[in-house]
ZASE-547074 format. One line per field, with one value per residue (C-alpha): x, y, z; residue in one letter. Coordinates in nm, 4 decimals, decimal comma, padded with zeros to 6 digits. Layout:
% ZASE-547074
x = (X/...)
y = (Y/...)
z = (Z/...)
aa = (a/...)
//
This chain:
% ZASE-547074
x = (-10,2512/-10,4944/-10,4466/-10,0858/-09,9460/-09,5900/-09,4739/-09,1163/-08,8905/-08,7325/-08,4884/-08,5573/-08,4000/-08,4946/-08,8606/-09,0173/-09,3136/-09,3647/-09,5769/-09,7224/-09,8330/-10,0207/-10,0116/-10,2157/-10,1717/-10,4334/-10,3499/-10,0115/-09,6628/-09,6340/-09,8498/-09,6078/-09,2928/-09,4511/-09,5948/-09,2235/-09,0672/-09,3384/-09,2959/-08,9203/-08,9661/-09,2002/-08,9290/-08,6526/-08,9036/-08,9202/-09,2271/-09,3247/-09,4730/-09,6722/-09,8982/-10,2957/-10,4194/-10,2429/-10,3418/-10,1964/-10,2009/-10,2680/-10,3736/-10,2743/-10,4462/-10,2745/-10,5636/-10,6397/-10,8745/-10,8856/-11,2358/-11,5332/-11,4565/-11,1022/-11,3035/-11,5619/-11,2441/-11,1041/-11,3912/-11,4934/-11,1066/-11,1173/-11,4304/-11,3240/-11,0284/-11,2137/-11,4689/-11,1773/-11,0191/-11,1968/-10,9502/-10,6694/-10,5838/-10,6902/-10,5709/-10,6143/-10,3618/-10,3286/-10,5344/-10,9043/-10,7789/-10,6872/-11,0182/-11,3534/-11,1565/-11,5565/-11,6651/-11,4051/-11,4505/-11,8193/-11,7404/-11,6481/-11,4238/-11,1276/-10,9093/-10,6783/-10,6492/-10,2904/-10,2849/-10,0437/-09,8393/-09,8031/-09,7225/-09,3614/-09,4481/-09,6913/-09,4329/-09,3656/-09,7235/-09,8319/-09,4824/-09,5682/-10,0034/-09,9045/-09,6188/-09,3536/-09,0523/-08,8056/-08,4964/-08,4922/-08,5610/-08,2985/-08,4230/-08,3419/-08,5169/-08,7811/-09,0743/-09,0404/-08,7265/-08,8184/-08,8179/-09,0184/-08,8632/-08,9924/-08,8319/-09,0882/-09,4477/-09,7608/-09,8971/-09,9251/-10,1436/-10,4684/-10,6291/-10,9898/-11,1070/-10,7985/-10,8051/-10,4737/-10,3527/-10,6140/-10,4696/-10,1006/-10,0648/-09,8371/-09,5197/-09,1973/-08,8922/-08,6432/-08,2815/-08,1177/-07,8423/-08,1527/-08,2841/-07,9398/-07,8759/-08,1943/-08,1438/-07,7622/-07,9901/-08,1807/-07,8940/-07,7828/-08,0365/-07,9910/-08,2818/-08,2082/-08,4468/-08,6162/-08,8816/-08,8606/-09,1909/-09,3734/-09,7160/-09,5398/-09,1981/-09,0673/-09,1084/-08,8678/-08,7093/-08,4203/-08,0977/-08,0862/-08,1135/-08,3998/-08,5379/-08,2669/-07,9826/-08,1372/-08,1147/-07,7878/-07,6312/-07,8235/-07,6912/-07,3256/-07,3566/-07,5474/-07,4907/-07,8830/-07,9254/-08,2217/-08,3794/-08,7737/-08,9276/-09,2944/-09,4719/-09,4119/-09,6075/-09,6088/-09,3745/-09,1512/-09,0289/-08,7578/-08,4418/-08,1887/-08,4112/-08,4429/-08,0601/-08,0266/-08,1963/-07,8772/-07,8062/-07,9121/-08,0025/-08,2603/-08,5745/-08,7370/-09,1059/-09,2875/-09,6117/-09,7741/-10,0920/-10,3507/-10,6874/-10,8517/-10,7462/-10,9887/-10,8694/-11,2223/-11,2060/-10,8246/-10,8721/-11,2009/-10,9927/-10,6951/-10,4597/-10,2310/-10,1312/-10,3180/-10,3551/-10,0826/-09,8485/-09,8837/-09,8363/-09,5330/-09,4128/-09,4836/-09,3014/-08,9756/-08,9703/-09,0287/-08,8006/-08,4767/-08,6432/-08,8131/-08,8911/-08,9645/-09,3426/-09,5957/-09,8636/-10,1225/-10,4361/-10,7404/-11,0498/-11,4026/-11,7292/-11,5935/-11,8758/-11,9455/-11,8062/-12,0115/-12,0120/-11,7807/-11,5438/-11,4510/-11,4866/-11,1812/-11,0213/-11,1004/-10,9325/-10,6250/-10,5669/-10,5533/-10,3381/-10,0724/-10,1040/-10,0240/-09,8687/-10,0944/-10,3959/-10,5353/-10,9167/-11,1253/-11,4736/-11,5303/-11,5838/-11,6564/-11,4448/-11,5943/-11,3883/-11,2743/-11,3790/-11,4934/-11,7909/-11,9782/-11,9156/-12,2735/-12,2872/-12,2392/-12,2755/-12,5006/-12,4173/-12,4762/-12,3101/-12,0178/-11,9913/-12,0591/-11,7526/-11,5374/-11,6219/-11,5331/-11,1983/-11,1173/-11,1599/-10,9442/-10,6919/-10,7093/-10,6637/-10,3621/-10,1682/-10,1785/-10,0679/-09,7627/-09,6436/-09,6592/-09,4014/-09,1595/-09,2168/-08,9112/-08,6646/-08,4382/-08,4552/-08,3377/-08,6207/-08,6242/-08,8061/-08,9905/-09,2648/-09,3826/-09,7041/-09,7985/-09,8071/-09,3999/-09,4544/-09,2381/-09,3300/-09,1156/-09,0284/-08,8693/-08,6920/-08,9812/-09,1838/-09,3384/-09,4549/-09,3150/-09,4009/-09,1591/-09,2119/-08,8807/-08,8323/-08,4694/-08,5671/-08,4884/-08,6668/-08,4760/-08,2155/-08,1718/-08,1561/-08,2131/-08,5309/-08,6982/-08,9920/-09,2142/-09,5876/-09,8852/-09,9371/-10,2131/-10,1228/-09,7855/-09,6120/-09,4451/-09,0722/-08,8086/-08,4803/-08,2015/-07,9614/-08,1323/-07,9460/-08,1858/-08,4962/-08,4044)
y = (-02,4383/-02,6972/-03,0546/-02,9950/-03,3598/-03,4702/-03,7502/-03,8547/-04,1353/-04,3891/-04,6877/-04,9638/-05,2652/-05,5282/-05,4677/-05,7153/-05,5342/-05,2368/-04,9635/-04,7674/-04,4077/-04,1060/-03,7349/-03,5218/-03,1339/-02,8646/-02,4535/-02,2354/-02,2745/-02,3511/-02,6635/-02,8235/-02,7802/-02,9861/-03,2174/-03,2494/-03,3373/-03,6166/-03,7776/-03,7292/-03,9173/-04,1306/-04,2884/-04,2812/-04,5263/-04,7771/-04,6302/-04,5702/-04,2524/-04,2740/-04,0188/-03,9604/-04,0934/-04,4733/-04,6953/-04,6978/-04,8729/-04,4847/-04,1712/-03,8871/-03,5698/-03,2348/-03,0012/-02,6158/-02,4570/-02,1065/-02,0741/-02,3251/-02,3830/-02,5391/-02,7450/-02,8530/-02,9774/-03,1438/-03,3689/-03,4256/-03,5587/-03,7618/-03,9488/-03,9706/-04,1712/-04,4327/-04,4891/-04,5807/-04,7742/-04,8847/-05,0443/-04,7719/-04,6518/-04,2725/-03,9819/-03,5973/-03,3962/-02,9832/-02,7029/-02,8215/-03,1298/-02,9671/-02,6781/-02,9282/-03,2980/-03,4077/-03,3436/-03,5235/-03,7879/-03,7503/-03,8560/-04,2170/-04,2181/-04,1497/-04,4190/-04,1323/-03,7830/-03,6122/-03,2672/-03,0167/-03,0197/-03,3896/-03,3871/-03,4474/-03,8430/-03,9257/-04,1070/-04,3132/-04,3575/-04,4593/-04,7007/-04,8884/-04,9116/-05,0663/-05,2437/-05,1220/-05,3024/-05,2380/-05,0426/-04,6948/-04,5582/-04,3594/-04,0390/-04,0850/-03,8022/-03,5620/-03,3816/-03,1126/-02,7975/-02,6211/-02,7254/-02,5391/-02,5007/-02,4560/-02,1768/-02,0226/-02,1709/-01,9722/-01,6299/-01,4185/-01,0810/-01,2732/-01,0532/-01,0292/-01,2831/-01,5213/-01,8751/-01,9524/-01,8731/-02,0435/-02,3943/-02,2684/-02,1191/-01,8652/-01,7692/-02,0229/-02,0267/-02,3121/-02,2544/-02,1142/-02,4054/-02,6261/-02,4020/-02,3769/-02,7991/-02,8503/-02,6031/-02,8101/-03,0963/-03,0287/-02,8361/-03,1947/-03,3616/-03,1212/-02,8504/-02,5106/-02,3279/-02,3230/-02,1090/-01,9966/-02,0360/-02,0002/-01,8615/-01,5030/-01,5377/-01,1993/-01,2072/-01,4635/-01,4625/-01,7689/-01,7537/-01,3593/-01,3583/-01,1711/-01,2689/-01,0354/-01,2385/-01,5512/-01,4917/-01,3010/-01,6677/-01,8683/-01,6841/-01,6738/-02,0336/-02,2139/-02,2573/-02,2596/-02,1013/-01,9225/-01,8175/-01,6964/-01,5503/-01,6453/-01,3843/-01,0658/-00,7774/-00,4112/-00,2670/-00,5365/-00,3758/-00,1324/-00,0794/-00,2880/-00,5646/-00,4745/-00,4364/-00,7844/-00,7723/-00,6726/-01,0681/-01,1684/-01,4706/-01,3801/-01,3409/-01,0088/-01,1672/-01,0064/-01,1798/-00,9004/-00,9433/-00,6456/-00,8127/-00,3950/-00,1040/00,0780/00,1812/00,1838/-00,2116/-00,2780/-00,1084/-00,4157/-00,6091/-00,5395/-00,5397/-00,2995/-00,0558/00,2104/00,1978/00,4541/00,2254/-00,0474/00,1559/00,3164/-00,0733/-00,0879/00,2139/00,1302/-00,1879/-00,0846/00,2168/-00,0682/-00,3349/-00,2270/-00,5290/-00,7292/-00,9041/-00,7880/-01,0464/-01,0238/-01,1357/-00,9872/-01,0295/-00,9251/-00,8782/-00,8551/-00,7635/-00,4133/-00,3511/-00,0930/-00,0566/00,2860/00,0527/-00,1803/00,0107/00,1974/-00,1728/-00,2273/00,1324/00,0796/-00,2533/-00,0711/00,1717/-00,0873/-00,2212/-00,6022/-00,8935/-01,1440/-01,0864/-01,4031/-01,2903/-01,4585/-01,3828/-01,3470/-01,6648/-01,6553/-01,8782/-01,9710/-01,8066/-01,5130/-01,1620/-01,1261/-01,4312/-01,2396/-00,8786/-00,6803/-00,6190/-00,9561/-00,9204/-01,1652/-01,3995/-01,2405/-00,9663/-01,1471/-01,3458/-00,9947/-00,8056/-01,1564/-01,1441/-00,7897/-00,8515/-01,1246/-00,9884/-00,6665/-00,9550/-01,0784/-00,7578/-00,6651/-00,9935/-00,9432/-00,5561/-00,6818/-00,9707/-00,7426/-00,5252/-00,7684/-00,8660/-00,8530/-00,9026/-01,2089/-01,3475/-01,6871/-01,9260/-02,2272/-02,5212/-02,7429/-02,9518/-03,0697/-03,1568/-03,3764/-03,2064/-03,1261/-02,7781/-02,6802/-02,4359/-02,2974/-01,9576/-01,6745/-01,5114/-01,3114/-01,5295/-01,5040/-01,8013/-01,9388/-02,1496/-02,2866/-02,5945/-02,8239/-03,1829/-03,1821/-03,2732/-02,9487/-03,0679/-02,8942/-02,6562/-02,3098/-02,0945/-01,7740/-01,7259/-01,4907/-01,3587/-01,3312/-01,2765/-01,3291/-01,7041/-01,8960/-01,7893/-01,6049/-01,5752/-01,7479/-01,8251/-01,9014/-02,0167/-01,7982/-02,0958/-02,2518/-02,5898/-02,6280/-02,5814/-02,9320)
z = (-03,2425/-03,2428/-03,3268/-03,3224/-03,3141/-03,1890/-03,4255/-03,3602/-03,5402/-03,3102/-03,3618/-03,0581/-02,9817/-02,7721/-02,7811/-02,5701/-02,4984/-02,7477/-02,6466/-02,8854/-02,7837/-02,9584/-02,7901/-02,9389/-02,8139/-02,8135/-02,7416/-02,6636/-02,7536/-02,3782/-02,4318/-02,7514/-02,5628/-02,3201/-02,5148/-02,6898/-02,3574/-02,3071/-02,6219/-02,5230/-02,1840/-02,2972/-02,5444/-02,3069/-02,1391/-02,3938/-02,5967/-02,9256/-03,0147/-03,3382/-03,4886/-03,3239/-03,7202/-03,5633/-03,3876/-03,0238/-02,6806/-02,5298/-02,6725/-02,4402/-02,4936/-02,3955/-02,3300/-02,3484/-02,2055/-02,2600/-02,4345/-02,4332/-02,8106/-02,6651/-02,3854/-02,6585/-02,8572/-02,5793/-02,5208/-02,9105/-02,9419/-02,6219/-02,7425/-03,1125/-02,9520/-02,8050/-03,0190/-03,3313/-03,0939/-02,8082/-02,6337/-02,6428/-02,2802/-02,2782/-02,0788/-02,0619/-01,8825/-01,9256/-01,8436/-01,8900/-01,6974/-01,4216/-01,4619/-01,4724/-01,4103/-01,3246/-01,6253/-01,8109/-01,5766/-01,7295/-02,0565/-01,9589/-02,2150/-02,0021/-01,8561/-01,6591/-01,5955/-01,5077/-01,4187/-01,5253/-01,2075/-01,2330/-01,6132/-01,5370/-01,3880/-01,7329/-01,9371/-01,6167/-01,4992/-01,8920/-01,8773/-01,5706/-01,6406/-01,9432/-01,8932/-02,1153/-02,0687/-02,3954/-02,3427/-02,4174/-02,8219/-02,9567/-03,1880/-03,4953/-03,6517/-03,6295/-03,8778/-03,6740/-03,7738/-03,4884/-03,1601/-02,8641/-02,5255/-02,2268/-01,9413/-01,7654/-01,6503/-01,4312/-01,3917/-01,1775/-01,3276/-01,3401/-01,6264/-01,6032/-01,8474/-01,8017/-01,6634/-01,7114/-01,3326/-01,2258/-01,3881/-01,4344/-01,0997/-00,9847/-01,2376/-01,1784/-01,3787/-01,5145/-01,4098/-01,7300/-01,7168/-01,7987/-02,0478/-02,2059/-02,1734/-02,3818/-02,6351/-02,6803/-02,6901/-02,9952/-03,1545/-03,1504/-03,2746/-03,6408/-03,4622/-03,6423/-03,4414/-03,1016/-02,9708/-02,6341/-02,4859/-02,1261/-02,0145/-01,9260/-02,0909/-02,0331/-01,6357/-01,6320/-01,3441/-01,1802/-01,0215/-01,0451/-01,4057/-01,5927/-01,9705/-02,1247/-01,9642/-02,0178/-02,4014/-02,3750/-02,2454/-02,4893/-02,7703/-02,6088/-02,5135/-02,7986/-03,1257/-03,2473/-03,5618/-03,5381/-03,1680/-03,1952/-02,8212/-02,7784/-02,6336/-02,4868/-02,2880/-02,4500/-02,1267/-02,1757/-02,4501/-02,3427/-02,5373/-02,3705/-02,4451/-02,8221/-02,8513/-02,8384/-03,1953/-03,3041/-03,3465/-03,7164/-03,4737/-03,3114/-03,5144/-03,5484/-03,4595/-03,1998/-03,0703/-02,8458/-02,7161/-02,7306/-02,6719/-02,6766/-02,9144/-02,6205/-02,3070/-02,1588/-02,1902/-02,1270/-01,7887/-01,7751/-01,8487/-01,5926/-01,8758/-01,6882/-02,0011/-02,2564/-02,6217/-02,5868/-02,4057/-02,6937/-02,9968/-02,8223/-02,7681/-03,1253/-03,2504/-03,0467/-03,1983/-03,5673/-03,5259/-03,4104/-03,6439/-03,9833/-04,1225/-03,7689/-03,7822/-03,5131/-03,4477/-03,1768/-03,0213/-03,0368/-02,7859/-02,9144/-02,7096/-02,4116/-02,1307/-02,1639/-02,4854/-02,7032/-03,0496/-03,0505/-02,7990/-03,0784/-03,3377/-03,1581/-03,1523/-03,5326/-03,6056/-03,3862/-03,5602/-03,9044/-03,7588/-03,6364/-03,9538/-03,7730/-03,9506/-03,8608/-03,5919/-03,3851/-03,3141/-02,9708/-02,8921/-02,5411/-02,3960/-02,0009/-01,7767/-01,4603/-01,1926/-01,3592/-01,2963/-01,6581/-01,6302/-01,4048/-01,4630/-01,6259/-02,0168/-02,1424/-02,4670/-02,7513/-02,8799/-03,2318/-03,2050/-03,0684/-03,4210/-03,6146/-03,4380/-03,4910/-03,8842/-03,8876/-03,7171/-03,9057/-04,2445/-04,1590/-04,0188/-04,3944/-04,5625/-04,2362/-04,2915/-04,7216/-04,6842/-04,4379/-04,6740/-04,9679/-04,8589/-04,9404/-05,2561/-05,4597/-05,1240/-05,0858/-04,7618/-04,5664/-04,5318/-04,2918/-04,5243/-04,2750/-04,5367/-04,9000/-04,9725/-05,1928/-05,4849/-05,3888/-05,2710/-05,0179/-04,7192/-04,4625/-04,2798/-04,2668/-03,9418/-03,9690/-03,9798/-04,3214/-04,4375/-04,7589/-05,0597/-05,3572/-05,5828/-05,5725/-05,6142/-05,3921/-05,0021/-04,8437/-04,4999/-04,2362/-04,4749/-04,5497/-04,8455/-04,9637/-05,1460/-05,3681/-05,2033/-05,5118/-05,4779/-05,1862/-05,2188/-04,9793/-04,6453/-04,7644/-05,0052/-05,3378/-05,3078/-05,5648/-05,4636/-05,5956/-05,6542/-05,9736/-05,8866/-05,5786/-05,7787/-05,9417)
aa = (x/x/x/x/x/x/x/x/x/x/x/x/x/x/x/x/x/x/x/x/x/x/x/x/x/x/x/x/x/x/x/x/x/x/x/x/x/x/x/x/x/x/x/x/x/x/x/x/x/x/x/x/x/x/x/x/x/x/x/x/x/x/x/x/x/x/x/x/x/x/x/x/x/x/x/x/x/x/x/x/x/x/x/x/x/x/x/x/x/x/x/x/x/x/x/x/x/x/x/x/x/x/x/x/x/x/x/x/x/x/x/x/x/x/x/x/x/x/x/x/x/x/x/x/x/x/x/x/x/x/x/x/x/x/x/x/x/x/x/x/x/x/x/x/x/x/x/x/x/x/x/x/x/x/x/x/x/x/x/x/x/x/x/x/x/x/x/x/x/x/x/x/x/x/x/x/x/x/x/x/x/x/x/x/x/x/x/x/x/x/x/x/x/x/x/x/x/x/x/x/x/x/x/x/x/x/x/x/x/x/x/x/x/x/x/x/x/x/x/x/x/x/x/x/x/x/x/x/x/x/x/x/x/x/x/x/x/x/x/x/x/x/x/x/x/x/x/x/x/x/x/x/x/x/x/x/x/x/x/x/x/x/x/x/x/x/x/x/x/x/x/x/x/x/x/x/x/x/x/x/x/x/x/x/x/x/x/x/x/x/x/x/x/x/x/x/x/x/x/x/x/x/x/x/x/x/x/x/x/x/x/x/x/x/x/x/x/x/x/x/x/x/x/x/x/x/x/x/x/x/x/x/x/x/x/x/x/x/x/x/x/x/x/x/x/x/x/x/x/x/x/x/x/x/x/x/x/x/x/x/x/x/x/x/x/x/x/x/x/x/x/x/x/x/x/x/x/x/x/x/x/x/x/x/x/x/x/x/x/x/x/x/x/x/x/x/x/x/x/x/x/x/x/x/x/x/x/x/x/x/x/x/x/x/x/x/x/x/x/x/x/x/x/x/x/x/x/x/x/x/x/x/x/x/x/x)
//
């Protein structure tokens, strides 16, 4: 998600140097766990850590760089930092810090860059360049109701088009105890729900114990509310996986990535399963899990791609009929197979088959939320704007709206689902005393 910030709450005492610091995060799910553990560290330091709109002694940005659109964003935010505040210490650490560190060192607009295998030394690096000396903040509370952690990191398939090997390196895994010790810790903190997040979640792999047994212990051994898995691939879908479903605590939400409804291009782009393979995922999943959401990503114009070739994708993607579809044009990544393979395609047509996708994503995501009109389900209320309107989710992942003037930040209640609404849909809660 870009310009996802992390703004936590913090009571300090004996201040004597207060450090005020702004992360600002850019990409995956992967990406805002991390950035949650650095604002985590970075108070346990003796920091501050205020939203990117304040001023701050250092802005750290988290970068992505898994298109030129997310390196062009990267630099745009770096610069915007220093020019509101000129003297505010600024640093870039994630992927397109570690994939073109001389051109960031380019901009001269950077004070420090931190690379992604160093990320875990930032809060202490930022603590001792600028001389924070207060005692640790304690959290008091947090905007955030869900809370992303992090268990698995790297990859090791190195798909065509993909730089995210390249700056992740190969898959590693975080021992389950520590998985399971910071889900207690934001259980503690009033978290109802975590995602579990890495850059290939479902090869997780430590201590003997696959992604199956991993969530098996967390839901023995926590006591989260609500559990929501990342990512997975299509043939990590097998049945004593999906059994685990069973668990009203686990959220039926499926992110699957299909990137080509043709099989011409998947085998381009070394995606290692058919068209086949994925709607069979699909099937097994709907067949365990009616009302589960499917959401996916979807590349366009990748090299070689013909006109039939994504109209194939366009068709699939009706067929799958997916709850929400996250649409890419091709953007080459120096180093990867797929930025110097023949049949780039233009420019032009690039933005044609992306306006195309995106308005069948449109009319996909409407159909989906439409089909539970009229049902009563548990929604997770995270925000009001100003105007007091209220959105959360549901397990599902449907996104909710309902006008209250009660503060229902971080509570649950069954709601209504009414009628499509923005993004989702219209809510009304069916205790009338919570509508007050």
């Amino acid at each position: 998600m870009f310009g996802a910030a992390i703004l936590l709450c913090y009571n300090s005492t004996v201040m004597r140097r207060e450090i005020r610091v702004a992360i600002e995060t850019l990409g995956c799910k992967l990406n805002q766990a991390e950035s949650e553990t650095l604002a985590r560290q970075l108070a346990a330091a003796g920091c501050q850590v205020v939203s990117p709109g304040e001023m701050a002694d250092a802005y750290i940005l988290n970068t992505c760089t898994v298109t030129h659109i997310a390196d062009r964003k990267s630099r745009h935010l770096l610069r915007m930092a220093k020019r509101i505040n000129p003297a505010v210490f600024t640093v870039a650490t994630g992927c397109c810090a570690n994939r073109v560190e001389s051109e960031l060192w380019a901009l001269r607009d950077l004070d420090l860059i931190v690379k992604n295998e160093d990320k875990g030394s930032l809060s202490e690096i930022i603590a001792q360049r600028l001389g924070a000396t207060g005692s640790a903040a304690r959290i008091e509370s947090s905007l955030r109701t869900r809370a992303f952690i992090k268990a698995q990191d790297g990859c090791n398939r190195c798909c065509a088009y993909c730089i995210v090997p390249l700056v992740r390196g190969r898959e590693k895994s975080l021992p389950a105890d520590k998985v399971i010790a910071e889900i207690d810790a934001r259980v503690a903190e009033g978290y109802k729900e975590v995602v579990l997040t890495g850059t290939e979640i479902g090869s997780y792999s430590s201590d003997g114990l696959d992604i199956k047994e991993l969530l098996e212990r967390i839901l023995n051994e926590t006591e989260i509310e609500r559990l929501r898995v990342s990512s997975l691939q299509p043939y990590e879908i097998i049945p004593a996986l999906l059994a685990l479903w069973k668990s009203p605590r686990l959220c039926p939400h499926f992110h699957i990535s299909l990137q080509s409804g043709a099989d011409n291009v998947l085998t381009r782009m070394k995606r290692g399963y058919s068209a086949s393979d994925y709607a069979k995922a699909l099937a097994m999943i709907r067949a365990e899990l009616p009302e589960a959401v499917i959401t996916t990503d979807v590349i366009v114009g990748f090299p070689g791609e013909t006109d039939a070739e994504f109209q194939e994708t366009v068709d699939f993607c009706r067929r799958m009929g997916f709850a929400r579809i996250h649409v890419f044009a091709f953007s080459p990544r120096p180093g990867t197979a797929a930025a110097t393979m023949p049949g780039q395609v233009d420019a032009r047509v690039k933005k044609e088959r992306s306006a195309k996708m995106l308005v069948l994503a449109k009319e996909s995501a409407g159909e989906f939320r439409s089909r539970f009109s009229g049902k009563t389900m548990d929604v997770l209320w995270e925000q009001k704007s100003e105007t007091s309107i209220w959105s959360g989710y549901t397990p599902n992942y449907i996104r909710v709206y309902t006008r209250s003037t009660r503060d229902l930040t971080n509570i649950m209640t069954e709601t209504r689902l009414v009628k499509l609404y923005r993004d989702g849909v219209w809510g009304e809660l069916t205790h009338p005393e919570e509508n007050k």
